[in-house]
N, C-alpha and C positions, 0 to 999 in steps of 0.2 A: 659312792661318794666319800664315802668312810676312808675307805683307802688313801683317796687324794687330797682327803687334808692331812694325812702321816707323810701321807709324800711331799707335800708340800711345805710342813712344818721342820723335815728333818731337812729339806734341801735352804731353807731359811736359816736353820744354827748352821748347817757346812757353808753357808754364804756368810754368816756372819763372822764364824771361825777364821774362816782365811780371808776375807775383808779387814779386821782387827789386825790380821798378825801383817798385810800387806800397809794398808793403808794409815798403822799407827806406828806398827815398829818399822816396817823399813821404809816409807815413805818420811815420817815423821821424826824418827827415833835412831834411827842408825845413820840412812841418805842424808837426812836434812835438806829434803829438797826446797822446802822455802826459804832457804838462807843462801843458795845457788841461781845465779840472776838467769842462765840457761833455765831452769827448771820452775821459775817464778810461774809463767802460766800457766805451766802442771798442777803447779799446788794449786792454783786458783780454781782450774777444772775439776782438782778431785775437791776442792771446795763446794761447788756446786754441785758435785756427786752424794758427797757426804750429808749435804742441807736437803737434796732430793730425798733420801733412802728413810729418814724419821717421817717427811712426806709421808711416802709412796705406804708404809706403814698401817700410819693414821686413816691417809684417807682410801688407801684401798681395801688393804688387811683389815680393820679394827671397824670402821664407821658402815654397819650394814645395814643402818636400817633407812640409808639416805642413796637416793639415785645420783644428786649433785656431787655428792663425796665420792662415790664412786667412779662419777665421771673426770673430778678433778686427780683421781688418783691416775686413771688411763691417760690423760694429759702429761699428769708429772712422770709418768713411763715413757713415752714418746718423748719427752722434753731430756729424758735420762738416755735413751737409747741416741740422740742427736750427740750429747756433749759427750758421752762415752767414745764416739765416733772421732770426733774434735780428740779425743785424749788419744786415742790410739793412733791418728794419723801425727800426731806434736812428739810424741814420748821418745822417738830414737834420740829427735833434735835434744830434748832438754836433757837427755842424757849423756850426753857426748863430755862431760866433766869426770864420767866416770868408766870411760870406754863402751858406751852405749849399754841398752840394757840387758840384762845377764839371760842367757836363753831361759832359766830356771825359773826366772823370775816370769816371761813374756806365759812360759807354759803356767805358774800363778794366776796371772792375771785372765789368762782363759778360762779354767776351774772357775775363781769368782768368778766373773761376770755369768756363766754356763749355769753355777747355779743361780745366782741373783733372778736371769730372767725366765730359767727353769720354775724356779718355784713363781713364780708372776704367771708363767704360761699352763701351769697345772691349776693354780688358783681363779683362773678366768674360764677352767674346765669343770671347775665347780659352780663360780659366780653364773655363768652364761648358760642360757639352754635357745636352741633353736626349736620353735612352733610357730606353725599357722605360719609360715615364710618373714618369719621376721624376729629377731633377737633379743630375747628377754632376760631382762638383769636379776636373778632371783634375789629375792628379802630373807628367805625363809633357813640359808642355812647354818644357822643358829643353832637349829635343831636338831645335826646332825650331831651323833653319838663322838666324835671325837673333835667337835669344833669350839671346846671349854680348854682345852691343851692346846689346840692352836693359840685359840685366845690368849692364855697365860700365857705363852712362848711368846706371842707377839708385842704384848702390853710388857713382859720383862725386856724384851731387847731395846724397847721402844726411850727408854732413858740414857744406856748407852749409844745408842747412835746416837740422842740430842746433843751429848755431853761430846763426841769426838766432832760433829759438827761444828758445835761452837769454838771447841780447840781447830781445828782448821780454822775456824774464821780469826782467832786472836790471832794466828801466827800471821796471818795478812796485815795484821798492823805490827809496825816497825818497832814500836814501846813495847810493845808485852811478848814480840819474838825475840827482840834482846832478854828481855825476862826468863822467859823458855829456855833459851841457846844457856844462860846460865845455871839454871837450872842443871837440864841438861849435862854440863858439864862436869858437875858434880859427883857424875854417876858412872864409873867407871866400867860397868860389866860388859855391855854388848858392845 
């Protein structure tokens, strides 16, 4: 079990790594996809991805000693893996401003999600044990030898994702994305 919370913890920072560099600098930062009326429900979706993922975190990663958090975390999976579907079948269309999306980019967006639900599907190989025909949530792994590094890794990333959340959601309002777009503008590198 040791194992697979390393495995689990490194495929959580390669998820957040290329999460960050997709879904703030080129979603956000370079595309400007919220400022593209094609791409409007995109942002909206990876909005809802983004407010999932500090979720999915909290109550699945972090909250072990509660069955209900646990269960509300497997919901906001299932509620992730639905909209993530909705984002992949929309993306060509709201891409079409910029010649549709870059294969480079589509192979990105694999990676992410690969890991996002990679490390969720090792994680549930820890949380879950099958006995006596029927499936129990363990409380106890706390106690494994490297489940204080997950912990820190989880509880560090857990502020970052709040914060790029909440930046998707200002950009949904029309006042504080003009603010941004100015901002923005400002900044001449990428």
């Amino acid at each position: 079990m040791e194992t697979a919370i390393i495995i689990t913890t490194v495929l959580l920072i390669l998820f957040s790594i290329l999460a960050l560099y997709d879904g703030f600098y080129l979603h956000i930062f370079k595309y400007k996809l919220h400022n593209h009326p094609e791409s409007k429900t995109e942002h909206y979706i990876h909005t809802i991805r983004a407010i999932f993922f500090p979720a999915i975190l909290y109550f699945l990663f972090l909250k072990q000693d509660c069955t209900i958090s646990f269960l509300i975390g497997i919901i906001i999976v299932f509620l992730d893996i639905l909209v993530m579907s909705i984002d992949a079948y929309m993306e060509k269309d709201s891409r079409e401003f910029m010649g549709g999306l870059p294969r480079w980019e589509y192979i990105l967006h694999l990676f992410v999600n690969g890991f996002h639900f990679a490390s969720i599907a090792v994680f549930l190989s820890i949380k879950l044990r099958y006995e006596n025909n029927q499936i129990a949530i363990l409380s106890d792994i706390v106690h494994y030898q490297n489940y204080k590094i997950f912990h820190t890794i989880v509880n560090n990333l857990l502020p970052g994702a709040i914060l790029i959340a909440v930046l998707h959601l200002l950009l949904c309002i029309p006042k504080t994305r003009v603010r941004w777009n100015n901002l923005r503008e400002k900044i001449q590198c990428c």
